[in-house]
N, C-alpha and C positions, 0 to 999 in steps of 0.2 A: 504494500500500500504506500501511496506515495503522500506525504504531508507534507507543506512547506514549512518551510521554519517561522518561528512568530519572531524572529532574533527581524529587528529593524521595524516591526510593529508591538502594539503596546497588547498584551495581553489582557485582557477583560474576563470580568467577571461577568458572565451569561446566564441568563435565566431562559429555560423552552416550557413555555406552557405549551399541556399538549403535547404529549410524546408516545402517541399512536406509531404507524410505520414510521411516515417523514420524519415528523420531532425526533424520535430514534436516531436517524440517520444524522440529522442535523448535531445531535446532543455528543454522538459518539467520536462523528467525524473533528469537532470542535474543541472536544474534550482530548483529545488524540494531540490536537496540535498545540496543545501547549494553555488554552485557556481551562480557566475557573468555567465549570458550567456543572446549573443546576435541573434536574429534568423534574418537572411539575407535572402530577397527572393523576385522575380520582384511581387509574386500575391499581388496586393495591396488591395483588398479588407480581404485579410487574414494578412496581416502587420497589417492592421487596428484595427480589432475583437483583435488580442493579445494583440494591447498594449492600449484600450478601455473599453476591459472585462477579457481577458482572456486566455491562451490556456488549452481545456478540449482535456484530454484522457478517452478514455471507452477502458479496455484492460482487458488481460486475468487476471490479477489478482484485479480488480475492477477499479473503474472510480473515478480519480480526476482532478481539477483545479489549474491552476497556473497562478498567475497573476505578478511573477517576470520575467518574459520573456521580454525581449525589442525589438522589430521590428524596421527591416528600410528595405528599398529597396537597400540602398549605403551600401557597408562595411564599408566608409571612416568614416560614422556618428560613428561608435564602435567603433573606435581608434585602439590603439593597444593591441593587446591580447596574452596572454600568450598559447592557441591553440589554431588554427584552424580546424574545421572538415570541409571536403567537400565532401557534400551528395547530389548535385546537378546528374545528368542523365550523364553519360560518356561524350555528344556532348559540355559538359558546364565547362568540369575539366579544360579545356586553358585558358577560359574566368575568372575562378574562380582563376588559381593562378597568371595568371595575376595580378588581385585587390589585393591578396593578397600578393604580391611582393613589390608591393608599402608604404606597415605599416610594411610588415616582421622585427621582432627585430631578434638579433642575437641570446636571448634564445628564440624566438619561436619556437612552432613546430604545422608542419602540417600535419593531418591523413587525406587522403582520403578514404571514404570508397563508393566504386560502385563493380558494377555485371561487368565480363565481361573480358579482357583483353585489355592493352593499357593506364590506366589510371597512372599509373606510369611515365610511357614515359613523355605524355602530361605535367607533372609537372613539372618532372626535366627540361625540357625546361625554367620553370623561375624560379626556386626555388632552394635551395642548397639541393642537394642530402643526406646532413648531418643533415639537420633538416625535413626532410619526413619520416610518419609513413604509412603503407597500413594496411587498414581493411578492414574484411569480416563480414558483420552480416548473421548469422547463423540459418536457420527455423524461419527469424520473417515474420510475415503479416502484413501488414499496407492499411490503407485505407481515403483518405480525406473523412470526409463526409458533410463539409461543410466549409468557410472561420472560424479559429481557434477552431476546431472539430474536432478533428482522432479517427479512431477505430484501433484498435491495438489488432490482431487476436492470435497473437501466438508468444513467441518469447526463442530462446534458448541460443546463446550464441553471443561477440562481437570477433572475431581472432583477433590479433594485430601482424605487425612484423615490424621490417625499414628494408630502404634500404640502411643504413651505420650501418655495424657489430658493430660501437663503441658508440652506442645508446641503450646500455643496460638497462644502471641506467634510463633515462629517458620514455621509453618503458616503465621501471616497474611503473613510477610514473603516466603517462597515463593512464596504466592498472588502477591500483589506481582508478582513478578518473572517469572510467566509473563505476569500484563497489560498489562506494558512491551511484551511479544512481539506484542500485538494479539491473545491469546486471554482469552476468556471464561471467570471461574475462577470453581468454587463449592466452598467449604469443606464438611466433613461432622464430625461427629463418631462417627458410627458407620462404622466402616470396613467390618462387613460388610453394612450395606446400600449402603454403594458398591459394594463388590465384587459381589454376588449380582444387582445389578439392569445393570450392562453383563453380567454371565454371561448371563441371560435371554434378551438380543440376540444372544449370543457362540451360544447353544448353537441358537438360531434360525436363526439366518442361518450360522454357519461350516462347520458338517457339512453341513449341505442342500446349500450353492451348490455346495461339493465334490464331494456326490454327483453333484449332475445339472450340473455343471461350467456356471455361468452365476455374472450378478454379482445384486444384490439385487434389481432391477430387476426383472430375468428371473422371480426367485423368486415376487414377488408376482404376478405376471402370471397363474402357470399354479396356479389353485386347487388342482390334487393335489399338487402341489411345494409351497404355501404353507401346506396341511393338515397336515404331512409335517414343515414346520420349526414352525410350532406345536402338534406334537403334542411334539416335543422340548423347548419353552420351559414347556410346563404340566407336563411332571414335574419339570425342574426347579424350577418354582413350588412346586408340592407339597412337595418337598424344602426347599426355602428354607422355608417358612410349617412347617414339620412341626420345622425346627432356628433355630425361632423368631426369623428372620429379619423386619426390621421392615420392610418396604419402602413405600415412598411411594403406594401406586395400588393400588386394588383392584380393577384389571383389566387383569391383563396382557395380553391380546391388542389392547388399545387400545393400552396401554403401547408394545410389541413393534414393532404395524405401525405407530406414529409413527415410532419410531425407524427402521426400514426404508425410507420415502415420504424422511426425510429424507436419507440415504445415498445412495439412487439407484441409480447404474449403476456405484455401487462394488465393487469384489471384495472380498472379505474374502481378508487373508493368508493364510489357508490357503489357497484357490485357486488362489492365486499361486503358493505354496510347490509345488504339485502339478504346475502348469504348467514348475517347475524340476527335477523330481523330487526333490524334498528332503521330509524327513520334515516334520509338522505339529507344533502344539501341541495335537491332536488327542486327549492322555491328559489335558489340563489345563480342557479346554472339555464336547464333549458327552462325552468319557471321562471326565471327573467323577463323573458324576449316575448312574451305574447302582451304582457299590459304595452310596456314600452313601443312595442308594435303597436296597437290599438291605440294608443296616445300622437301614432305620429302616421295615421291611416292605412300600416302596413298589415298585409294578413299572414299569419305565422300559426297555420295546420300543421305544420310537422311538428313545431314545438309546443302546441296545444293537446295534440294527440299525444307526445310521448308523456308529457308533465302530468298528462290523466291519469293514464296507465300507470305509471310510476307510483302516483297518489292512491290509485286504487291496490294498489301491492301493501303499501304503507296503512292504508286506513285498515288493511289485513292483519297485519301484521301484530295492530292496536287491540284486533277482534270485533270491529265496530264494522266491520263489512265496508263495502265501498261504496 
């Protein structure tokens, strides 16, 4: 495994709320290179295995162990931290900056990183707008396979941008401090074409794999499944281009099934979530694109159809029927 050195950057003291797959990946790769990091998370039986044994990755570029991870279920036990990431499911970012309003220092800063639209919002509601980063992580796979065990399928890059233009210097020192980890960081300055251009992927690939319960792989495979999640990514194109969104590539169905070839035979979390009967982030992804639509006279059937379906799995799931 390859780490960079943190020698010529300042080591930080980390906090991951949220350490499902990604936060995993995040917490170990981080903790690897030399920073303090704290992994926040309610499963207690996975608190436990890390700060006991251990957290192991088996990932695409081999498998190790790290036993400098500290677990707690409280944030409060971490203290204060000089970042915060929050990698918890969209329905959990209010709850998350909540806790973290309460130890916020003045130089802190907090990156959220989720799928989706909305999670921005949610934060500034307790957080100063001046110390918020948004990330997008880019083609990775992730997978619990056990309390302090991830498989980590695939993973290409982290996007980073704030949402106060005068967070340059510090953006870059964030960026910084994910490349100690051994990931691939690209800065942005438009945060919603960060955002809107992983939606594109998010609204392709999460509802569809859902529907016909397969990983991306699968998806591309079977031309009516693959018609089905690109007819969900072109409304939301339309939408984005219509709410004068800049995005890099004037073809998103190239755009789209790059990103899918590179993915693979990864599941998107919703999948997974469905696999456990837990609710999705399924209001945040292709449940986006139909009001948004509707507000700006576009019609979005595919992402109507699939966000039903998904609902009615879910409202299953509850026992309340659909």
């Amino acid at each position: 495994i390859f780490f960079a050195t943190t020698k010529g950057f300042a080591r930080m003291k980390i906090a991951i709320i949220g350490t499902g797959a990604m936060g995993s990946i995040y917490a170990a790769r981080l903790a690897e290179a030399g920073h303090t990091v704290w992994a926040i998370d309610k499963w207690r039986e996975h608190v436990e295995v890390i700060n006991e044994i251990g957290l192991r990755v088996d990932g695409p570029d081999g498998e190790f162990f790290v036993k400098t991870v500290r677990a707690t279920q409280h944030l409060t036990e971490a203290g204060a931290c000089d970042l915060y990431i929050i990698a918890t499911k969209t329905n959990a970012v209010a709850a998350a900056a909540q806790d973290i309003a309460k130890n916020l220092g003045t130089q802190s800063l907090v990156l959220t990183i989720q799928n989706g639209l909305g999670a921005d919002d949610k934060i500034a509601q307790y957080l100063p707008a001046g110390q918020i980063m948004l990330g997008v992580a880019e083609a990775f796979g992730a997978t619990m396979k056990s309390p302090g065990h991830v498989q980590h399928t695939s993973m290409k890059k982290i996007r980073l941008g704030a949402m106060n233009s005068g967070l340059d210097q510090r953006l870059d020192e964030v960026a910084n401090v994910w490349r100690t980890g051994g990931f691939e960081v690209e800065t942005y300055q438009d945060i919603a074409q960060l955002i809107w251009e992983k939606l594109l992927c998010n609204v392709a690939l999460s509802g569809p794999c859902t529907v016909f319960d397969c990983n991306v792989a699968e998806l591309r495979s079977n031309s009516e499944w693959w018609q089905i999640a690109l007819g969900c990514m072109a409304e939301a194109f339309s939408v984005g281009k219509s709410k004068g969104i800049a995005f890099s590539f004037d073809d998103p169905v190239a755009y789209v099934t790059a990103f899918a070839d590179r993915v693979g035979v990864a599941k998107p979390s919703m999948v997974q979530d469905h696999h456990k009967g837990q609710p999705s982030e399924i209001d945040s992804i292709n449940g986006s694109i139909p009001p948004l639509g509707a507000s700006l006279g576009i019609p979005t059937p595919y992402n109507n159809t699939i966000t039903a379906l998904v609902k009615a799995r879910e409202a299953a799931f509850e026992g309340a029927g659909p």
